[in-house]
FIROMAR-768774 format. One record per residue: residue number from 1; x, y, z of N, C-alpha, C in turn. Coordinates in nm, 4 decimals. Atoms other than C-alpha are relative to their C-alpha. Layout:
FIROMAR-768774
(site NUM; (X; Y; Z); (X; Y; Z); (X; Y; Z))
...
end
This chain:
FIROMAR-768774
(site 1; (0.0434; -0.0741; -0.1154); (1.9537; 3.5380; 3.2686); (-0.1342; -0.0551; 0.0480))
(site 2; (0.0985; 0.0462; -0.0892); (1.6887; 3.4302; 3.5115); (-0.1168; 0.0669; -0.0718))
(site 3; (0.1286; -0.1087; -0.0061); (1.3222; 3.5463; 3.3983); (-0.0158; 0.0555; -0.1680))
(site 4; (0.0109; -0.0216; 0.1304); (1.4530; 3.5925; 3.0210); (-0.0463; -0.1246; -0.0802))
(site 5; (0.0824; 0.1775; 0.0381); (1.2385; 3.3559; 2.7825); (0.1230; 0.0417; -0.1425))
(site 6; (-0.0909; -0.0886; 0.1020); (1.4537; 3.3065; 2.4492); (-0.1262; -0.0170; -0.1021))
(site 7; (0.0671; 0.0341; 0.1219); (1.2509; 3.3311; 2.1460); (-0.0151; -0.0837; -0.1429))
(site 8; (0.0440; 0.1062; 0.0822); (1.3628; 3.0655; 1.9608); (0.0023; -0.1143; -0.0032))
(site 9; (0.1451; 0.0940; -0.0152); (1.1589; 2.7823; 2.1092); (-0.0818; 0.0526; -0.0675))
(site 10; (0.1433; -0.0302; 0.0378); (0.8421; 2.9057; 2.0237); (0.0605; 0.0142; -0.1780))
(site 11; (0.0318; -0.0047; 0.1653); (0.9834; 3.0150; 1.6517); (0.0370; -0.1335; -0.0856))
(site 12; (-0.0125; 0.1298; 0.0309); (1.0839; 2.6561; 1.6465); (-0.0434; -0.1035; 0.0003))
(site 13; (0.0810; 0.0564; 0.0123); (0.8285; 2.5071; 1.7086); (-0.0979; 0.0114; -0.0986))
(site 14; (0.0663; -0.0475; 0.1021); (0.6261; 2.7154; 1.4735); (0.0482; -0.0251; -0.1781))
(site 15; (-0.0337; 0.0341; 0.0757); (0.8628; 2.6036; 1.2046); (0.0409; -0.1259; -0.0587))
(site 16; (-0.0356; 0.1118; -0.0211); (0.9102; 2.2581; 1.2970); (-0.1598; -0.0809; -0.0477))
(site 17; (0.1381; 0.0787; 0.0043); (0.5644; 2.1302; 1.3397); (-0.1196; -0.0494; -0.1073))
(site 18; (0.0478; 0.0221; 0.1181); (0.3824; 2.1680; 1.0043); (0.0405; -0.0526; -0.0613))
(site 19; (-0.0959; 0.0747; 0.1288); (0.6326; 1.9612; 0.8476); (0.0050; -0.1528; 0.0898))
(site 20; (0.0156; 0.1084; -0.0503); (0.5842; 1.6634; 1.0612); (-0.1514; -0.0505; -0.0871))
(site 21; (0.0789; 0.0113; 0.0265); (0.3572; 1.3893; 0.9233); (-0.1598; 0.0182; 0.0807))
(site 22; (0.1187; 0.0531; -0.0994); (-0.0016; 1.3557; 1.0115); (-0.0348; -0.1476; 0.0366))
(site 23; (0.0453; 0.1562; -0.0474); (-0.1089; 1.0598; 1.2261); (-0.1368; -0.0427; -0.0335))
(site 24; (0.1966; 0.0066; 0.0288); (-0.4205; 0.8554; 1.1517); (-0.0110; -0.0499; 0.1177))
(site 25; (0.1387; 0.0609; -0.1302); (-0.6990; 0.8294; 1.3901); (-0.0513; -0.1136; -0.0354))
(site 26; (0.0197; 0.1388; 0.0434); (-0.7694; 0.4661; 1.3796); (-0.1996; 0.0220; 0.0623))
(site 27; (0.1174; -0.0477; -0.0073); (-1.1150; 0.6137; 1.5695); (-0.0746; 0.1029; -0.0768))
(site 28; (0.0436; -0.0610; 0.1065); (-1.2061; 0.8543; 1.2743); (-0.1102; -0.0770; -0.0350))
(site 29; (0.0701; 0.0688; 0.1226); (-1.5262; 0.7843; 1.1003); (0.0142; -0.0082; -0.1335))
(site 30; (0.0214; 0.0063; 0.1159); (-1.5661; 0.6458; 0.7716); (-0.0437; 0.0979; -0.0941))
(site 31; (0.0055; -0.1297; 0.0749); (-1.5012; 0.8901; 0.5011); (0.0636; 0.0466; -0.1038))
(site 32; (-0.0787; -0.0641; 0.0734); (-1.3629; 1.0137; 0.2129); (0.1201; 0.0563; 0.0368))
(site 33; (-0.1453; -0.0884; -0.0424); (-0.9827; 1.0577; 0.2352); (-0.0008; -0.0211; 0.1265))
(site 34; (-0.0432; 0.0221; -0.1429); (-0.9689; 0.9096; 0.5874); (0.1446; -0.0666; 0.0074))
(site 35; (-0.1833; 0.0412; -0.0271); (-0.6095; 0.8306; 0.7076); (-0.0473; -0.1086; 0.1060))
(site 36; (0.0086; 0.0806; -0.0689); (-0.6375; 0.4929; 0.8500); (0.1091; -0.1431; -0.0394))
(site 37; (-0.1503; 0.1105; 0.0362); (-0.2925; 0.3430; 0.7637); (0.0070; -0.0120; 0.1701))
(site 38; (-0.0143; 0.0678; -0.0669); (-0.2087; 0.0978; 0.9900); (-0.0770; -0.0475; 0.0979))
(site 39; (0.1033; 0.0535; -0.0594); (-0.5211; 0.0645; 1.1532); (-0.0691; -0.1110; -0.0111))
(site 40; (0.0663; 0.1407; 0.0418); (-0.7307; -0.2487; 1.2512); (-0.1122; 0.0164; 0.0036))
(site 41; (0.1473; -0.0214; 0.0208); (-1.0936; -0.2093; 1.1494); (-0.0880; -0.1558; 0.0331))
(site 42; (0.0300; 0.1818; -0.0220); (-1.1228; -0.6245; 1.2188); (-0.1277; 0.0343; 0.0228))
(site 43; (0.1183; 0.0528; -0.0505); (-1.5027; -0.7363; 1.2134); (-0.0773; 0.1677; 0.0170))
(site 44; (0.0972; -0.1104; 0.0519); (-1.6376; -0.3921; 1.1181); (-0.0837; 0.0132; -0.0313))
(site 45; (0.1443; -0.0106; 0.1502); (-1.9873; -0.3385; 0.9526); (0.0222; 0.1681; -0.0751))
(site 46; (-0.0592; -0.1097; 0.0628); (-1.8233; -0.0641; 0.7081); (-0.0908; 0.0046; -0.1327))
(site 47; (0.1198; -0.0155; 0.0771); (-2.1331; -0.1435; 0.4857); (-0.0316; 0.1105; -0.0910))
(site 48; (0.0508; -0.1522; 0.0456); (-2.1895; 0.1368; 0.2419); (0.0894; 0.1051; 0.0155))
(site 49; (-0.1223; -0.1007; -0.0742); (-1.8906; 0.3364; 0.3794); (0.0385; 0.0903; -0.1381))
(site 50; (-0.0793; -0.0184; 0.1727); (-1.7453; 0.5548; 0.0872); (0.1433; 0.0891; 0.0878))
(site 51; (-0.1858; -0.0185; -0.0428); (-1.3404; 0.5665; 0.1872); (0.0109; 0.0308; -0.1404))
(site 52; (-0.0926; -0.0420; 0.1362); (-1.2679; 0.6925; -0.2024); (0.0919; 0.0881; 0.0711))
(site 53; (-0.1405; -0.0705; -0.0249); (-0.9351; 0.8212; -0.1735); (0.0993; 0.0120; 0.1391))
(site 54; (-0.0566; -0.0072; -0.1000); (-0.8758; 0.7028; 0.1567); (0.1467; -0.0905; 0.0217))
(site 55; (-0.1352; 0.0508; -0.0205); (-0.5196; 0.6059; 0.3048); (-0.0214; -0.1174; 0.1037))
(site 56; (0.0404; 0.1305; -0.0062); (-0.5553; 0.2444; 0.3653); (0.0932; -0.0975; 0.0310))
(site 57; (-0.1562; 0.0736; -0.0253); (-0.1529; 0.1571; 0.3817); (-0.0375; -0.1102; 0.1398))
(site 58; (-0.0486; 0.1169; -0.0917); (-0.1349; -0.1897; 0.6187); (-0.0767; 0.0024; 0.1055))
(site 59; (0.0719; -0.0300; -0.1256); (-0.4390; -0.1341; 0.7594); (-0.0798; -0.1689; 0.0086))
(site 60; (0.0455; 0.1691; -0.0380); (-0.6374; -0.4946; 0.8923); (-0.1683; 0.0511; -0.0242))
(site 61; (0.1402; 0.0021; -0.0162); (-1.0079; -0.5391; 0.7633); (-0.0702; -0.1265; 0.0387))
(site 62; (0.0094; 0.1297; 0.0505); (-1.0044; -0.9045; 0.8430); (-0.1790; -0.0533; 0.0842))
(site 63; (0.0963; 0.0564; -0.0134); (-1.3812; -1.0600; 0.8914); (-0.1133; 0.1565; -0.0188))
(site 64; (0.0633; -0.1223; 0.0144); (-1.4997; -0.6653; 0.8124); (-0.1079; 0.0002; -0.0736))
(site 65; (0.1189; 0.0523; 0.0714); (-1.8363; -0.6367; 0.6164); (-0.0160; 0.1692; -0.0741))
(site 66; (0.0377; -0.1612; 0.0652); (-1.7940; -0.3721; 0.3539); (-0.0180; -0.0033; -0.1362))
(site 67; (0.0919; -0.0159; 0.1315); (-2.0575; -0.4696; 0.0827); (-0.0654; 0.1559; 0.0274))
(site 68; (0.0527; -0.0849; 0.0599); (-2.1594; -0.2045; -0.1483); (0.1297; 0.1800; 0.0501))
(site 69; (-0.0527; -0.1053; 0.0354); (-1.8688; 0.0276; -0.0086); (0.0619; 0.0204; -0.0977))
(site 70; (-0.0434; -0.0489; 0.0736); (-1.6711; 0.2756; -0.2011); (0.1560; 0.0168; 0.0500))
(site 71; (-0.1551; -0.0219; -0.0624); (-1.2891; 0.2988; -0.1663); (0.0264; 0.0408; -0.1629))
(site 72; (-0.0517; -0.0032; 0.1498); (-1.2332; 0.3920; -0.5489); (0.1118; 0.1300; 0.0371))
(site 73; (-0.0634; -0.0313; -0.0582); (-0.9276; 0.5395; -0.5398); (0.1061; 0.0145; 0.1668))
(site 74; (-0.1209; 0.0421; -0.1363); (-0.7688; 0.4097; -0.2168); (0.0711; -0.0220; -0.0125))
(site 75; (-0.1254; 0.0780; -0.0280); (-0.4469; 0.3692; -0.0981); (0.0294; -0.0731; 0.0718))
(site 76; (0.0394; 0.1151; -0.0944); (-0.4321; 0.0386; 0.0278); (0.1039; -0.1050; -0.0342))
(site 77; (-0.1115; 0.1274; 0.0481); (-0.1003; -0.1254; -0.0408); (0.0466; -0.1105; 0.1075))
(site 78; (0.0011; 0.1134; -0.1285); (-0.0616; -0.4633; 0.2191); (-0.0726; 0.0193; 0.0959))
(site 79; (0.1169; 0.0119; -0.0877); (-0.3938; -0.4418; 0.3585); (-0.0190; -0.1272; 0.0090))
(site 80; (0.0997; 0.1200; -0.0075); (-0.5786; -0.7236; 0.4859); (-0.1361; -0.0062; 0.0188))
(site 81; (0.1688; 0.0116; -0.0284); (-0.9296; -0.8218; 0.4089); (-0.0303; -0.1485; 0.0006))
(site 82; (-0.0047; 0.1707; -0.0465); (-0.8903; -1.1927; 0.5450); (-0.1868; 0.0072; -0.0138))
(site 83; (0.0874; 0.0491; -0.0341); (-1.2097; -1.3388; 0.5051); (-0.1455; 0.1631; 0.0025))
(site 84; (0.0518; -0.0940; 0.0037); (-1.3865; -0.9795; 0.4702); (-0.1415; -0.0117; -0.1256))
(site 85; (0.1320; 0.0486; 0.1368); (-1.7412; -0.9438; 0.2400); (-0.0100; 0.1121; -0.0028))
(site 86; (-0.0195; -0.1526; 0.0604); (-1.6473; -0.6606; -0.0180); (-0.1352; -0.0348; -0.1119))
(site 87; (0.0453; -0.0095; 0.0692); (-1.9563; -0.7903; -0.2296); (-0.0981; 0.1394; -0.0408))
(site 88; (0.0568; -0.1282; 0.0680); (-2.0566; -0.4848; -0.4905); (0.0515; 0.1127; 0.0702))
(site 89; (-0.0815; -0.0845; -0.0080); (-1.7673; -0.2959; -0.3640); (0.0438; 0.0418; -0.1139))
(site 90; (-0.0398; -0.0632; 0.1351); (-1.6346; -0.0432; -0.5898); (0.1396; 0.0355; 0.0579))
(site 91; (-0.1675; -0.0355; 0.0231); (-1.2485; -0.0681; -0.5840); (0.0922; 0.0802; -0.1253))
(site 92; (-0.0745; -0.0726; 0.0815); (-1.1824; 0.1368; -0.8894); (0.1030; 0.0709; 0.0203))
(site 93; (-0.1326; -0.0941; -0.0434); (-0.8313; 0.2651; -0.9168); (0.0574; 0.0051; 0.1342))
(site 94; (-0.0991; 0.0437; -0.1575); (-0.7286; 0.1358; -0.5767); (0.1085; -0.0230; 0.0131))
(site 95; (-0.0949; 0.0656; 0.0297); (-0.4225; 0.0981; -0.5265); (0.0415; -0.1222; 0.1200))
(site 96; (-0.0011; 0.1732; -0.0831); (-0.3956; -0.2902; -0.3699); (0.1153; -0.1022; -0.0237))
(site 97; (-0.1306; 0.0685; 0.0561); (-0.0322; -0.3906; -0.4515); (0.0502; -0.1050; 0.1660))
(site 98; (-0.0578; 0.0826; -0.1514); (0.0362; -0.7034; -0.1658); (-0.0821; -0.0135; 0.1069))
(site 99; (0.1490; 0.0301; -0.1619); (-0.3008; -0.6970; 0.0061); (-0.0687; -0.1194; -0.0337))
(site 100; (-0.0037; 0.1502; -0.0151); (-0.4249; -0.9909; 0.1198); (-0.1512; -0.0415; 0.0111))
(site 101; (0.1650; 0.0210; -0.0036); (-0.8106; -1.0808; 0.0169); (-0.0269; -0.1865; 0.0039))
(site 102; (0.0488; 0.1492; -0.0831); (-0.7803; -1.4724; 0.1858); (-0.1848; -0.0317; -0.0126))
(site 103; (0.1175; 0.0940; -0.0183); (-1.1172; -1.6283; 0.1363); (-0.1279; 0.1270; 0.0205))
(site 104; (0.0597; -0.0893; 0.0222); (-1.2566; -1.2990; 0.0703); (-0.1015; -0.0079; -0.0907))
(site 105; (0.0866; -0.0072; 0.0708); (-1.6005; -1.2229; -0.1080); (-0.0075; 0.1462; -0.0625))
(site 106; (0.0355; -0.1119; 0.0872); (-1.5871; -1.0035; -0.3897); (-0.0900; -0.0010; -0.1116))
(site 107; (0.0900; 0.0017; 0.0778); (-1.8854; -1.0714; -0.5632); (-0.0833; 0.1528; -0.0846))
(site 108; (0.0426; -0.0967; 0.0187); (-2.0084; -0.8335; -0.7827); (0.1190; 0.1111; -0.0344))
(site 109; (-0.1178; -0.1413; -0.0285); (-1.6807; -0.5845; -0.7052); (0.0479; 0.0565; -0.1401))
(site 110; (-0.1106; -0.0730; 0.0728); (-1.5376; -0.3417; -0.9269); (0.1725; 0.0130; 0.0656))
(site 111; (-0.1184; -0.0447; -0.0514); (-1.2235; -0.3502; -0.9228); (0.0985; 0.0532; -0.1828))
(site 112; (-0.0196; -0.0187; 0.1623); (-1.2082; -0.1660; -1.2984); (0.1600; 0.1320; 0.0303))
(site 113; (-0.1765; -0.0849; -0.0172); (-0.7678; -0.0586; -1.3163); (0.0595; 0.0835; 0.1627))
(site 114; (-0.1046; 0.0075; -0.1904); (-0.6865; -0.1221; -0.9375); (0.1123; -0.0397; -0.0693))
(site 115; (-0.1257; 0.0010; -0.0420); (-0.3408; -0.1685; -0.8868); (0.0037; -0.1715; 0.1067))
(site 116; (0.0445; 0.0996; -0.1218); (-0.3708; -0.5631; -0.7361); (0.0967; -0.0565; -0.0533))
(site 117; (-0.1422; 0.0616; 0.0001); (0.0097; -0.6370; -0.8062); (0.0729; -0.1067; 0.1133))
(site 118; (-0.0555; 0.0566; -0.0976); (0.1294; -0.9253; -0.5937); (-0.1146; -0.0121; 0.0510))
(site 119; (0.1228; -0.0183; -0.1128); (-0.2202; -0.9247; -0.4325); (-0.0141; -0.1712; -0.0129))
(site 120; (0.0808; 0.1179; -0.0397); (-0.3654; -1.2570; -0.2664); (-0.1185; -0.0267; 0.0016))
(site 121; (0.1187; 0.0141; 0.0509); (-0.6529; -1.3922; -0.3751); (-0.0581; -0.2021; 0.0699))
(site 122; (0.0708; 0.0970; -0.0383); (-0.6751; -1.7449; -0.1883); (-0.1464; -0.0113; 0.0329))
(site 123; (0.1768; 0.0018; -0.0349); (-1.0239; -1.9037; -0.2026); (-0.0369; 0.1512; 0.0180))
(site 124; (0.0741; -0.1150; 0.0234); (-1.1479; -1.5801; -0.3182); (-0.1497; 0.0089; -0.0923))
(site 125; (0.1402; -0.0031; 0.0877); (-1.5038; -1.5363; -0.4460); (-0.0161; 0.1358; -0.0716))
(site 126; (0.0000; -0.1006; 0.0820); (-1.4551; -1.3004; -0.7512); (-0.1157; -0.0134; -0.1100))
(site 127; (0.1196; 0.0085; 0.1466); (-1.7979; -1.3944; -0.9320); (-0.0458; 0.1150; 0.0133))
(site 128; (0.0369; -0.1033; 0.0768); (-1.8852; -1.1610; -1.1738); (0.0541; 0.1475; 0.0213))
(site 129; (-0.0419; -0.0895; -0.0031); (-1.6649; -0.9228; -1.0255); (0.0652; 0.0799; -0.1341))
(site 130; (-0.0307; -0.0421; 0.1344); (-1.5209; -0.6482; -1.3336); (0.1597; 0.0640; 0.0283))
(site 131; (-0.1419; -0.0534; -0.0424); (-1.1395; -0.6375; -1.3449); (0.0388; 0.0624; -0.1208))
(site 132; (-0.0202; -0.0999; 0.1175); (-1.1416; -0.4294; -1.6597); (0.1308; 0.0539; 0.0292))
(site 133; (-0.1076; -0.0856; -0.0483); (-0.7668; -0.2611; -1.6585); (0.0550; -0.0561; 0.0409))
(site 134; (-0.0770; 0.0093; -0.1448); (-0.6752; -0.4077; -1.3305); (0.1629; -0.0942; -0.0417))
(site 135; (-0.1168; 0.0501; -0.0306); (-0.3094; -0.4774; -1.2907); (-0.0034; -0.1360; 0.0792))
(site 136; (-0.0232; 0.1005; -0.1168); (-0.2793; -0.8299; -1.1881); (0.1371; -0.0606; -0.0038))
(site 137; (-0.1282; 0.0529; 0.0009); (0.1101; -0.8827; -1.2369); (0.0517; -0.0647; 0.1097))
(site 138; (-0.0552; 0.0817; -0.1580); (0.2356; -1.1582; -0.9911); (-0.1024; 0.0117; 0.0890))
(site 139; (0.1427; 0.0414; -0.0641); (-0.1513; -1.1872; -0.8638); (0.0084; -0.1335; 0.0511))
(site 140; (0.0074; 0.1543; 0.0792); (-0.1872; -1.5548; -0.7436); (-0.1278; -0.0117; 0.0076))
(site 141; (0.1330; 0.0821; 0.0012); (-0.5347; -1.6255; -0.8067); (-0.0516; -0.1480; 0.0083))
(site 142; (0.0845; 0.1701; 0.0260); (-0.5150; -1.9988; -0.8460); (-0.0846; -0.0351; 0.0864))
(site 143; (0.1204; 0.0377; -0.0825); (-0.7759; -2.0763; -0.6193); (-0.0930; 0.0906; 0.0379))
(site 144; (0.1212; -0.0693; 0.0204); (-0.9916; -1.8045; -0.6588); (-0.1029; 0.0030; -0.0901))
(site 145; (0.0998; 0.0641; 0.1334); (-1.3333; -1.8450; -0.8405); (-0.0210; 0.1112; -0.0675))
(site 146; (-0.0119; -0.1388; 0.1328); (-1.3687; -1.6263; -1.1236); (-0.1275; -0.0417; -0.1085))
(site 147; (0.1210; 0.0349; 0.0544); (-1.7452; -1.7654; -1.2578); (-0.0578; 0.1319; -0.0455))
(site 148; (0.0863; -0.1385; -0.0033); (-1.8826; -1.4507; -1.4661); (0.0791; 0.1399; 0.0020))
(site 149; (-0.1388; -0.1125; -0.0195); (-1.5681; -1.2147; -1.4049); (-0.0042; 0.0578; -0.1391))
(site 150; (-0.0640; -0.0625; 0.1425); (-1.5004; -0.9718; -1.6671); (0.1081; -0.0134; 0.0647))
(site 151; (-0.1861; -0.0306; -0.0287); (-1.1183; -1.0107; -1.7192); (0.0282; 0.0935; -0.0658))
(site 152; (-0.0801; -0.1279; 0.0170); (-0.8723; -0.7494; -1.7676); (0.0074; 0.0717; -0.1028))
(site 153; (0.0011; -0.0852; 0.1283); (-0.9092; -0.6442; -2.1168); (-0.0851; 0.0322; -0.0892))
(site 154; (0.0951; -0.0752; -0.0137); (-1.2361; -0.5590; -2.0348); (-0.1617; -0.0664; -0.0947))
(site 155; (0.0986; 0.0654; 0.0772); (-1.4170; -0.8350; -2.3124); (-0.0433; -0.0992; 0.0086))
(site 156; (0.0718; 0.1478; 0.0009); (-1.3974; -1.1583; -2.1966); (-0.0464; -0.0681; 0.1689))
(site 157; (0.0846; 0.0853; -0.1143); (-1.6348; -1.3483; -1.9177); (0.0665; -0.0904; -0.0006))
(site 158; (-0.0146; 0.0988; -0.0537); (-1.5036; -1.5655; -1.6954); (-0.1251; -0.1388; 0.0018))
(site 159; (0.0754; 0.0899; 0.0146); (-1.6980; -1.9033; -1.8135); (-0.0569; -0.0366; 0.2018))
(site 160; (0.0440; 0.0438; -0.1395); (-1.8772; -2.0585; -1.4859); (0.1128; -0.1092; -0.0131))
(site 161; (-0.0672; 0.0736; -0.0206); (-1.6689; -2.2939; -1.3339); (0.1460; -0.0013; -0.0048))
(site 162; (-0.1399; -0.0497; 0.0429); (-1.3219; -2.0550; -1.3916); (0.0177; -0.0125; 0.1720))
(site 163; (-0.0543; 0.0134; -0.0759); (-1.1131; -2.1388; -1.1229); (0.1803; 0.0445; 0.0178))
(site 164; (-0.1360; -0.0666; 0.0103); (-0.7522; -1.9446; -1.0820); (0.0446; 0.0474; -0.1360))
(site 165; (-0.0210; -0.0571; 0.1203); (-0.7643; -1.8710; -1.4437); (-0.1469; -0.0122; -0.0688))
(site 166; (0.1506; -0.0556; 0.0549); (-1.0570; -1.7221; -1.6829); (0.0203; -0.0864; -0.1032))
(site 167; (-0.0148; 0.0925; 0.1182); (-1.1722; -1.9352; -1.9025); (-0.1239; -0.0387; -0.0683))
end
């Protein structure tokens, strides 16, 4: 009938809508638990930032500058930090399964029982970084420098001059 509303739109919407995901704001600031899957942060100064526990899924950091942040606990599975400078980043417990740290500087970095399964490590600068824990199954490091590195089972220094393997 003309002029009659029915009532269930509205209770369907009200039952519909909370169950949809949330989208990330790729404009969000830096933050604890920020949702920035699939976002491109490219050429950032994310400096100091603390993302712990943020959602990080296939997001692009490539030439980004995020010494001394915090992401411990991120979810960050096929990110890219092409060419990015994570030195005295704290990646603890990240999870980094297939992300792509190309010619990346992780000097210094924690990355004590990340998740860096499949991860890329070309020309990577991992001096003295501490991979205590860290999952590196199907890692390829060979051409990443590893001078000073604690390796994975938390006791032995990467001699100077370790190159794709600790030594």
């Amino acid at each position: 009938m003309p002029g009659v509303r029915s009532p269930i739109l509205p209770l369907l919407l009200i039952l519909v809508l909370p169950t949809l995901p949330a989208q990330a704001a790729c404009s969000d600031a830096a933050a604890p638990g920020v949702n920035w899957r699939r976002c491109l942060q490219d050429g950032q100064d994310l400096s100091g930032a603390d993302l712990s526990g943020a959602n990080l899924r296939d997001a692009g950091f490539t030439r980004a500058k995020l010494r001394q942040a915090r992401l411990k606990g991120a979810d960050a599975p096929d990110s890219r930090f092409t060419s990015a400078d994570l030195s005295g980043a704290d990646l603890s417990g990240a999870v980094l399964r297939g992300a792509d740290f190309t010619r990346t500087k992780l000097i210094g970095a924690k990355l004590v029982r990340a998740d860096l399964r499949s991860a890329r490590f070309f020309r990577a600068d991992l001096t003295e970084a501490d991979l205590t824990g860290a999952n590196i199954s199907g890692t390829d490091l060979s051409t990443a420098t590893l001078d000073g590195a604690r390796w994975v089972d938390g006791e032995k220094l990467c001699a100077a001059g370790s190159v794709g393997t600790c030594q």
